[in-house]
C-alpha positions in Angstrom: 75.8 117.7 59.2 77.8 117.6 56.0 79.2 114.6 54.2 82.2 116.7 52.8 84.4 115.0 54.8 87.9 114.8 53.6 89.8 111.9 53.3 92.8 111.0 55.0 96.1 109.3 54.2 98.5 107.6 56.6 101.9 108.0 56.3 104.2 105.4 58.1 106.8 107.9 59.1 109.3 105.0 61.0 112.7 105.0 59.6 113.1 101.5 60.0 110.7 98.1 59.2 110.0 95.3 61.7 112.8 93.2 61.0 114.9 96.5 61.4 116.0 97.2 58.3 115.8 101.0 56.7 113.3 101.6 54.5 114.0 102.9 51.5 111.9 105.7 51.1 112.9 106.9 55.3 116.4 108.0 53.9 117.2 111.3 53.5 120.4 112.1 51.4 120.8 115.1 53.1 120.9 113.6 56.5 123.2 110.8 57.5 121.9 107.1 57.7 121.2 106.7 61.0 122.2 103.1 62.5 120.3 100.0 62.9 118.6 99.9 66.6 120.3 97.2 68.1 118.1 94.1 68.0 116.5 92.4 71.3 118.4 89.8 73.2 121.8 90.8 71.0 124.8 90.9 73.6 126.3 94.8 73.8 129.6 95.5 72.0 131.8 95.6 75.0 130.8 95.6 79.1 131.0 98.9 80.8 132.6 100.0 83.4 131.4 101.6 86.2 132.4 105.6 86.6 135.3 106.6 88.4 134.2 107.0 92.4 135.9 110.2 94.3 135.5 112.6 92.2 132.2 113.7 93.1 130.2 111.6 90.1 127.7 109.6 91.5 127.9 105.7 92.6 125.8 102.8 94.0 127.4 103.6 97.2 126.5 107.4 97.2 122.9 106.6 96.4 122.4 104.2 98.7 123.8 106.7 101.4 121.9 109.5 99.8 117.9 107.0 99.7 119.8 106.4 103.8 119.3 109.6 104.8 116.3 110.3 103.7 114.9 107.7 105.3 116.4 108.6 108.9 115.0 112.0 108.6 111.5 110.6 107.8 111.9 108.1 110.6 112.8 111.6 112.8 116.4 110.5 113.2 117.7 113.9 113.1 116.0 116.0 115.4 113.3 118.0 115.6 112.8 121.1 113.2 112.8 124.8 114.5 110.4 125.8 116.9 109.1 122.2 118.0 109.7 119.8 120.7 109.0 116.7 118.2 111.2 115.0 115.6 108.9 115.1 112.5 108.3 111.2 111.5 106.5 109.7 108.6 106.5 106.0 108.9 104.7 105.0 105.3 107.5 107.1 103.6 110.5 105.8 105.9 108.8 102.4 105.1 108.8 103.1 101.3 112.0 104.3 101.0 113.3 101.1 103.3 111.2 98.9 100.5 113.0 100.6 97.4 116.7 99.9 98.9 115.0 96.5 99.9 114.7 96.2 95.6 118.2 97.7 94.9 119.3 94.6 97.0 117.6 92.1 95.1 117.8 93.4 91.6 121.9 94.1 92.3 122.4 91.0 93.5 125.7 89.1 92.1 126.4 92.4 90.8 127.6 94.6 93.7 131.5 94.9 95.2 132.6 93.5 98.6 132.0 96.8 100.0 128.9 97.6 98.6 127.5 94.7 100.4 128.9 95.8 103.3 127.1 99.2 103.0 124.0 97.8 101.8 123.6 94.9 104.6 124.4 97.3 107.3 121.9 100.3 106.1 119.3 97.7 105.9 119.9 96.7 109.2 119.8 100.1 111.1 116.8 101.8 109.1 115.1 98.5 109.8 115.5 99.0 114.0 115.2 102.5 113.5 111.9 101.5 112.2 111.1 99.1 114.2 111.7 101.2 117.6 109.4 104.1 116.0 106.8 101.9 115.1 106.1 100.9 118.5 
C-alpha cells in the first residue's frame, strides 16, 4: 500500500445556513437570488383552493371512485376474464386497497364536502360487504 493519499476538502455547497438565511459566498451574480425556503410551522400566504371539478382534472371524488374500482375488480366484482368460468379475486389486495381509502377517511376528516362524505361512507360500506361475502 501507499501512503500518498491525497487530501480532501469539503465544500458546503447549500445555498442557505440553518437559520435560513443565504450565505454569502452561495450567491451567484449571474443567477437570480433564489428565495428563502419557507420556515417550519409558518402559515402559507393564502389557502388554496381546490381545482375546478368537470372538466376532466382530477378530484377527491374521482380518486376515491377510481382506488373503488380497483378494489371491486380485485374482489371479482366484475366478472370473470376471457376464457374462464371464475371471477379472478385477490382478497389481501381488495383488503389493502379497502385499508388505504379507510386512511383517506381519517386523514380528510373535517376537510371533505357534504358530498364527498356521502361518496366516501357509501364506498366504504359496499367494498366492505363485497368483502365480507367473498371472504366467506
Amino acid at each position: 500500500m501507499s501512503d500518498d493519499k491525497k487530501p480532501f476538502t469539503v465544500n458546503d455547497r447549500r445555498h442557505f445556513t440553518p437559520e435560513g438565511e443565504t450565505r454569502p459566498d452561495s450567491v451567484d451574480e449571474t443567477q437570480e437570488t433564489p428565495a428563502a425556503p419557507p420556515r417550519r410551522g409558518a402559515a402559507p400566504a393564502e389557502p388554496h383552493e381546490p381545482p375546478p371539478t368537470g372538466d376532466g382534472s382530477l378530484d377527491f371524488i374521482g380518486l376515491l371512485v377510481s382506488l373503488g374500482a380497483q378494489a371491486s375488480a380485485l374482489l371479482g366484482l366484475g366478472g370473470a376474464p376471457e376464457g374462464s368460468d371464475e371471477p379472478f379475486v385477490d382478497l389481501p389486495g381488495a383488503k389493502g386497497i379497502i385499508g388505504l381509502i379507510e386512511i383517506l377517511e381519517r386523514k380528510t376528516e373535517g376537510h371533505r364536502t357534504p358530498e364527498e362524505d356521502k361518496v366516501l361512507a357509501g364506498l366504504l360500506y359496499e367494498l366492505r360487504m363485497a368483502y365480507l361475502a367473498r371472504a366467506r
